[in-house]
TORZATOR-437139 format. One record per residue (C-alpha): x, y, z; residue number from 0; residue in one letter. Coordinates in steps of 0.2 Angstrom, whole numbers, plus 5000, padded with zeros to 4 digits. Example, Ala and Ser with C-alpha at 12.3 -4.5 7.8 and 13.67 -1.06 7.14 Angstrom:
2
- px:py:pz:drenkol:pakol
- 5062:4978:5039:0:A
- 5068:4995:5036:1:S
//
This chain:
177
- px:py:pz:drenkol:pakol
- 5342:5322:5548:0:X
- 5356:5327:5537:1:X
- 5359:5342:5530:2:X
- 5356:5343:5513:3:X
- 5373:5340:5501:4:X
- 5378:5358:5494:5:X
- 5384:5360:5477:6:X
- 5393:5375:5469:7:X
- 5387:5384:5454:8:X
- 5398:5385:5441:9:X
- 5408:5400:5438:10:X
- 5395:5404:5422:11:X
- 5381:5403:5434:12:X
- 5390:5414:5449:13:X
- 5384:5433:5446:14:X
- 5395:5446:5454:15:X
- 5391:5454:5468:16:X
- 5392:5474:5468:17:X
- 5404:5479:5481:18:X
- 5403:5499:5487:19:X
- 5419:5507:5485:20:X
- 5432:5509:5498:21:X
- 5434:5525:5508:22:X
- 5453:5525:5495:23:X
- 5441:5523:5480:24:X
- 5444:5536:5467:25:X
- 5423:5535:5465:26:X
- 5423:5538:5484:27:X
- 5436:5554:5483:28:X
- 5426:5561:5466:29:X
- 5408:5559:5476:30:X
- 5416:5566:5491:31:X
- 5429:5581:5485:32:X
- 5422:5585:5467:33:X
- 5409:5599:5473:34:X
- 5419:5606:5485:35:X
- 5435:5609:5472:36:X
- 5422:5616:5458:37:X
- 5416:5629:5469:38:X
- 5431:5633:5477:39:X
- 5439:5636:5458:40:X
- 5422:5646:5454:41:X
- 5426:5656:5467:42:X
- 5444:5660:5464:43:X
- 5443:5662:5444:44:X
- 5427:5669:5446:45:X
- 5420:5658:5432:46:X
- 5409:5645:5433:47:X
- 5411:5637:5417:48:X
- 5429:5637:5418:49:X
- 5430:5632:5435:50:X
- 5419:5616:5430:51:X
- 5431:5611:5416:52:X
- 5447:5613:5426:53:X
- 5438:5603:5442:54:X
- 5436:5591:5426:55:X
- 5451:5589:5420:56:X
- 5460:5590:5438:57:X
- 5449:5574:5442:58:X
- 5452:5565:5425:59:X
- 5471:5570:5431:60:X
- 5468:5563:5448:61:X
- 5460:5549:5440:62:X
- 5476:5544:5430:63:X
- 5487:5545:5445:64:X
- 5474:5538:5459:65:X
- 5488:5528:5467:66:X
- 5499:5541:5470:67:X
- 5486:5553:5474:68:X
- 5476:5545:5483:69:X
- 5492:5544:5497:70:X
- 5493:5561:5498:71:X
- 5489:5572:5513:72:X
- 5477:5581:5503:73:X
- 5471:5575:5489:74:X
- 5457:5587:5488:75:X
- 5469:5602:5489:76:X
- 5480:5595:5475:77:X
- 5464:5593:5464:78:X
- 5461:5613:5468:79:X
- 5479:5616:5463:80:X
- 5478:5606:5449:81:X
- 5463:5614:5442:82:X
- 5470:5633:5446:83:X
- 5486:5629:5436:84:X
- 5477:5620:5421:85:X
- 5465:5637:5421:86:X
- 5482:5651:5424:87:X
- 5488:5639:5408:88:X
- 5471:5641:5397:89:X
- 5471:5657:5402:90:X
- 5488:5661:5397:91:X
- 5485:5653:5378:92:X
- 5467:5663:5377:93:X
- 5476:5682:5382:94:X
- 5486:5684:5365:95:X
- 5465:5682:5359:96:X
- 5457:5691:5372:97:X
- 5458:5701:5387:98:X
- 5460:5691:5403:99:X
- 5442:5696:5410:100:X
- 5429:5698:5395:101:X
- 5417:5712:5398:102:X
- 5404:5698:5404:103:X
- 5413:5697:5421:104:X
- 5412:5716:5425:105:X
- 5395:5716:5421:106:X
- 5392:5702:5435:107:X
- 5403:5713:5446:108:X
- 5389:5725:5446:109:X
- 5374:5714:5443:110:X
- 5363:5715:5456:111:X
- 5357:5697:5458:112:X
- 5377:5696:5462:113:X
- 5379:5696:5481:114:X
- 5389:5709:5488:115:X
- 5403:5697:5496:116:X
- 5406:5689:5481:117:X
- 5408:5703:5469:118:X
- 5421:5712:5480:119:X
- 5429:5695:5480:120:X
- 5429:5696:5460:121:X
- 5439:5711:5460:122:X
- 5454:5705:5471:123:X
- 5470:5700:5459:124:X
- 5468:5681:5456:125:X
- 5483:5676:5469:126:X
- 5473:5686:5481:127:X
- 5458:5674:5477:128:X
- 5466:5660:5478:129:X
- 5472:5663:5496:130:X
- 5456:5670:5502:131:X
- 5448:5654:5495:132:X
- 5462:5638:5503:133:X
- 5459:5650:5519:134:X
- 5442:5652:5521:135:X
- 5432:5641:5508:136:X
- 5443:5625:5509:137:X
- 5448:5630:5528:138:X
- 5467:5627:5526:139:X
- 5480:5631:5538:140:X
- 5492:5645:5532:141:X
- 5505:5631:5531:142:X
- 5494:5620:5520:143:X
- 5488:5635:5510:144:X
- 5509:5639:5508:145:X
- 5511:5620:5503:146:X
- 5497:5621:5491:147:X
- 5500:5636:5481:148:X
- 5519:5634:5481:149:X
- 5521:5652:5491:150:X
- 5533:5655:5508:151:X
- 5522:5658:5521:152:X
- 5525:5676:5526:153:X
- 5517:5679:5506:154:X
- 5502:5669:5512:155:X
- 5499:5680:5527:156:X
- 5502:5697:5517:157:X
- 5491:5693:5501:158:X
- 5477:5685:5514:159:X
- 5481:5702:5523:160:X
- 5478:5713:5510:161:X
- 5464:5703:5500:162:X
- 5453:5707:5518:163:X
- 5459:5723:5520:164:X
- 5453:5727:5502:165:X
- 5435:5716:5505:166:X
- 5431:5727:5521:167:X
- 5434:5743:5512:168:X
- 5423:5737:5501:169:X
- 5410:5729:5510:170:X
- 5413:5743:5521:171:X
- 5410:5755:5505:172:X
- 5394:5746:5500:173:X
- 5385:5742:5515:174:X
- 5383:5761:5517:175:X
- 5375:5767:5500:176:X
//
């Protein structure tokens, strides 16, 4: 018996197929990298509604330069970097209005819902923050973290130095009252 002739749909008649997006997908990077720069921005500016705007506008940035981006070593940690600057920046315009840290943020300091961790690493100095956070939040190498935030090295391992010295006097501090 022969098989039956096939015909071809016309191209009106043809419904795209839904393809997933490729590991090098700006949808793939934004699902995999989005959460993980917002909270590492919440924990270095120690704002979370900031910290979602600038993890929004470093990914509408990444988005615009997907192709070079996405060849990149770290694309995740340029994000990061993106969003810190575009927050130093908002920052910088809102100072002449208001003090950098409104009264808000001293009050969650000493709130007790706030978890002791956290709070001493709200009153570092935001570089300190910052290379607390590429060094243990994101888990960079002190040579990526250098790379990252545009530092020499040796100033990496100092403020990451001094940013734990000052968390254990103060961990230290609270854990006994």
């Amino acid at each position: 018996m022969d098989a039956p002739p096939t015909r071809e749909l016309p191209a009106a008649a043809r419904v795209p197929v839904a393809r997933e997006p490729d590991d090098h997908s700006f949808d793939a990077f934004y699902r995999a990298k989005s959460d993980s720069v917002y909270r590492a921005l919440a924990m270095t500016l120690g704002d979370a509604h900031l910290a979602r705007e600038a993890t929004d506008e470093a990914m509408t940035r990444a988005c615009a330069r997907w192709h070079a981006v996405r060849s990149m070593e770290n694309p995740g940690g340029w994000a990061y970097r993106v969003g810190l600057n575009w927050a130093t920046s908002w920052w910088r315009k809102r100072r002449r209005e208001q003090p950098l840290w409104p009264d808000r943020d001293e009050a969650a300091v000493t709130d007790p819902q706030t978890p002791v961790a956290l709070a001493a690493l709200r009153r570092l100095p935001l570089n300190q923050r910052a290379v607390v956070v590429c060094r243990v939040l994101l888990d960079l190498s002190t040579v990526e973290t250098a790379d990252l935030l545009g530092l020499a090295q040796g100033t990496v391992k100092s403020r990451l130095a001094r940013a734990l010295a000052a968390l254990r006097t103060v961990l230290t501090v609270e854990g006994e009252a």
